[in-house]
C-alpha positions in Angstrom: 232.1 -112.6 -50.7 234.0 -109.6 -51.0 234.7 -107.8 -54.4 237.8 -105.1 -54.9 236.1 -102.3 -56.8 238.8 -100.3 -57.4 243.3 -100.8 -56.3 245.5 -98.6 -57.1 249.2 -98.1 -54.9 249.8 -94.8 -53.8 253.6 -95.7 -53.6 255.3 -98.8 -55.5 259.0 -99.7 -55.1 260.9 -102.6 -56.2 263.7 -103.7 -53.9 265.8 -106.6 -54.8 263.1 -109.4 -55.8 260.5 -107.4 -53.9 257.8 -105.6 -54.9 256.9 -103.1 -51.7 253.0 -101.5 -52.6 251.6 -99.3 -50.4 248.1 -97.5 -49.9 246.4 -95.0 -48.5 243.2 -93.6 -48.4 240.6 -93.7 -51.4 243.4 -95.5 -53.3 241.8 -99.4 -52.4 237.9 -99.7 -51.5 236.3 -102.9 -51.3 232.5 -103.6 -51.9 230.6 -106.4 -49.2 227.1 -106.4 -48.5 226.4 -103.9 -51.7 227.9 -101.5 -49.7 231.2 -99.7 -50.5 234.3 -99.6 -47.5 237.2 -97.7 -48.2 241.0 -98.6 -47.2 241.9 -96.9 -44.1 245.4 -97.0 -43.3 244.5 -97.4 -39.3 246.5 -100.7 -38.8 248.7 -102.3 -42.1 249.0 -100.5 -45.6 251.4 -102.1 -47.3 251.8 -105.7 -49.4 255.3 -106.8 -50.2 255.2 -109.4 -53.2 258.4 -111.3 -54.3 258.5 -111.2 -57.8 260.0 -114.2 -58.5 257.3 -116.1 -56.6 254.5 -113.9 -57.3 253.8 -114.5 -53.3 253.0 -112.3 -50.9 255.2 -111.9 -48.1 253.1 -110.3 -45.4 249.9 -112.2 -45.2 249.6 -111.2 -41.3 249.2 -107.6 -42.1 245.8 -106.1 -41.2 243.8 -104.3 -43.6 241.5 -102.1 -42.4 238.0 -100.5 -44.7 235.4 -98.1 -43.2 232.0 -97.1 -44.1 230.7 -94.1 -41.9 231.2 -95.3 -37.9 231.3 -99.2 -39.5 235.0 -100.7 -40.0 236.1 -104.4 -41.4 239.0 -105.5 -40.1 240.7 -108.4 -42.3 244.2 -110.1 -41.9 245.8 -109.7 -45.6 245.3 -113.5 -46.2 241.6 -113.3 -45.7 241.2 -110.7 -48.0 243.1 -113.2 -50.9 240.6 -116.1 -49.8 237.6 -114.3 -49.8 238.2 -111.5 -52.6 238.9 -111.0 -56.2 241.9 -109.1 -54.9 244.2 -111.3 -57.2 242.3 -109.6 -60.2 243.3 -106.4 -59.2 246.7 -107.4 -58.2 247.8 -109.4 -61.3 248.5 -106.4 -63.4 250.6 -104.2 -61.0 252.4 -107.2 -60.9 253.0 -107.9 -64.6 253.8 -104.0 -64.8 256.6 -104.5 -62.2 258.1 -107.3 -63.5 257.9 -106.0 -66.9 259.8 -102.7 -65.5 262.2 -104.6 -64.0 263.3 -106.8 -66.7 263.8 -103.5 -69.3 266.0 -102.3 -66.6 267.7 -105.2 -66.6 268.0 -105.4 -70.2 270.4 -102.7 -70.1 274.2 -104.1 -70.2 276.6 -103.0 -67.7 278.3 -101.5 -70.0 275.9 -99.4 -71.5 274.8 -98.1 -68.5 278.8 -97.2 -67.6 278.7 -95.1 -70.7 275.6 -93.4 -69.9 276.7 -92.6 -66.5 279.8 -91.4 -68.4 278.6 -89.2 -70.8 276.6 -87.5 -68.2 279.9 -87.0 -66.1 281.4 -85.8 -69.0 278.5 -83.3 -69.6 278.9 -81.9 -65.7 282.8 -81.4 -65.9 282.1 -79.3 -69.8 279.5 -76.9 -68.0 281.3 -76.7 -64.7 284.6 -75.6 -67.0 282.2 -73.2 -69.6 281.1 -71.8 -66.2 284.6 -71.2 -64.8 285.5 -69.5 -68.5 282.7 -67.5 -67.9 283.9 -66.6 -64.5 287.8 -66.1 -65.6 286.1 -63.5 -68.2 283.8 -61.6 -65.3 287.0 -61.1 -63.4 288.9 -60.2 -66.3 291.7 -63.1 -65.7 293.2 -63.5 -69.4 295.8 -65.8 -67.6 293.0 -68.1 -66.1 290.9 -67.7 -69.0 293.3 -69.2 -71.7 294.2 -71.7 -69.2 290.8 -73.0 -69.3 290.6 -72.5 -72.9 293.6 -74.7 -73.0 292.3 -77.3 -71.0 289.1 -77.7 -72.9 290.9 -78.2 -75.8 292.3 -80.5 -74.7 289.2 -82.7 -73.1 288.3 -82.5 -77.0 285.3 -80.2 -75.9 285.8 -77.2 -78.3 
């Protein structure tokens, strides 16, 4: 049997239902024979879970783990049968569903307003900085007209 010693993704993304985790090296070793193999990203790095399922998607995908000149080369669905790779993967999984869902939890609406507000917050500097530019170039004409118009956004 083969025993995951230690799985962490270098890159995580969720995409629609999917969750897209992908390694590199010294981010996923594996332990067979008492002796440690490390994740070489030679052939297939990357397991793509639905999240609704908790399936993986990709169980052709070959993982490959070296130790000095010695390689094992596994299809991804070997590694599930024949490892405790589901112990590892269980809690990325719970932490990506868990992220998902506070996103989620957001209302539309909410999220409007933030998006908003932070318009709101780019149009008040970009009209402080053309103030500050009416004022370099000595413009009173400009510079009340912006005055003006920022009283009237209810900025002052």
């Amino acid at each position: 049997m083969i025993q995951v010693q230690f799985m962490k993704p270098f890159y995580t993304k969720v995409t629609g239902k999917n969750l897209r985790l992908v390694f590199a090296y010294q981010y996923f070793s594996i332990v067979k024979d008492d002796e440690l193999y490390h994740f070489v990203p030679v052939e297939g790095k990357e397991m793509i879970v639905n999240l609704e399922t908790k399936q993986i998607e990709n169980l052709s995908e070959i993982f490959v783990f070296q130790r000095g000149n010695r390689f094992i080369r596994m299809p991804l669905y070997q590694l599930l049968l024949i490892s405790n790779v589901h112990e590892h993967l269980s809690p990325i999984l719970d932490k990506a569903s868990t992220h998902e869902e506070t996103v989620n939890l957001l209302p539309k609406d909410e999220e409007v307003s933030e998006v908003q507000k932070l318009i709101r917050r780019f149009e008040e500097d970009n009209i402080n900085r053309l103030i500050d530019e009416a004022l370099e170039q000595r413009d009173e004409k400009r510079f009340y007209q912006l005055l003006d118009e920022k009283a009237k956004m209810n900025w002052a």
